[in-house]
N, C-alpha and C positions, 0 to 999 in steps of 0.2 A: 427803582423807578427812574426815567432817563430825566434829563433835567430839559426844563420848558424849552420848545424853540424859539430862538428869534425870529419877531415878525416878519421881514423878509425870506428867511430861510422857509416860513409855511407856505407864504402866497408863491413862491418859486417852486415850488413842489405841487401844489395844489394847481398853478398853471399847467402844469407838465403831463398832470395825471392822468387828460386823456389822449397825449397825441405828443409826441414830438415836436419841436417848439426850436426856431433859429432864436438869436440875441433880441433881436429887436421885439421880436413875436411873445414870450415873455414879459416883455417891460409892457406891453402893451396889454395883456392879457391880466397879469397882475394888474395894474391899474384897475380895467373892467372890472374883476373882480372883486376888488373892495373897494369900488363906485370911488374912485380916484384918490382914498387915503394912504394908499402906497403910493411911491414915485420914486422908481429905480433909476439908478442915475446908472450909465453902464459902464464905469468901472466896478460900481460896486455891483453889479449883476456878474461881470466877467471872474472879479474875485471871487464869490459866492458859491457860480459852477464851479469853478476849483475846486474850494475846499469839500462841497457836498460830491463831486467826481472823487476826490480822496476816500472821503467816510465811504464810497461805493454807494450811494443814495439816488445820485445819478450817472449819463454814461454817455459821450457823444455818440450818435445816430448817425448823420452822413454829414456831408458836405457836398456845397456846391457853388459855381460864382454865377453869381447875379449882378449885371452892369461891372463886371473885370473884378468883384470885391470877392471873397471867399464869405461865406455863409455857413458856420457849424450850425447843427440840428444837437439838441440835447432830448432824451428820455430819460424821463423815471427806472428806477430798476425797482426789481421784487423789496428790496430792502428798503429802497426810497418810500414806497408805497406801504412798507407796513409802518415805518417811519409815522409817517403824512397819519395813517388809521390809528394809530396810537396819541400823536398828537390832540388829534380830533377828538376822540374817547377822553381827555387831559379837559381840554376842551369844553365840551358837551357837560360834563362832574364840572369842574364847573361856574358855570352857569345854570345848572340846575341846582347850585347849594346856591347862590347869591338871588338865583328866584323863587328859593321856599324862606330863605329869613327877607326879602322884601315881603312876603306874602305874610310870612308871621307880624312884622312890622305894622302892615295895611289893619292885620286883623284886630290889635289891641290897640284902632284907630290913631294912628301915627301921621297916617297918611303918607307920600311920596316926601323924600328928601329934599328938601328945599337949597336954594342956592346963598 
């Protein structure tokens, strides 16, 4: 079994999953998707495509300059994406075992966790 990923390494992959993504386009998109609890600062986005380009997870797509600046595009690759589906499956298990002992919890009237 592979060992969990870190939280930025999912939301950078789960942005990517369906389209090609420049730098900024990422930071942005992670954001959106966990309603603003990630906040990729972009070196640590620029390290990040590194090492996940390494593992082969993902792969620069094009380039282009926009206002004289160069613009990489990153995609997902096959392995990034079974990656990401594995994750997810890691995932989904669970939170499905932390919401059947909540639910055992509720039932021998415990009620919710209190703070």
């Amino acid at each position: 079994m592979a060992a969990p990923m870190r939280e930025p390494t999912f939301w950078i992959l789960t942005a990517l999953a369906p389209e090609a993504r420049h730098g900024y386009g990422v930071i942005q998109e992670v954001a959106r998707l966990s309603g603003g609890r990630v906040a990729l600062q972009a070196g640590t986005l620029y390290a990040a495509l590194d090492r996940l380009a390494a593992l082969g997870l993902v792969e620069p797509d094009r380039e282009e300059t926009v206002d004289g600046r160069p613009r990489r595009y990153y995609r997902l690759t096959s392995d990034g994406a079974s990656a990401l589906d594995a994750e997810t499956a890691r995932l989904r298990a669970s939170v499905e075992a932390a919401t059947s002992q909540l639910a055992a919890r509720r039932r021998f009237g415990l009620g919710p966790v209190s703070s």
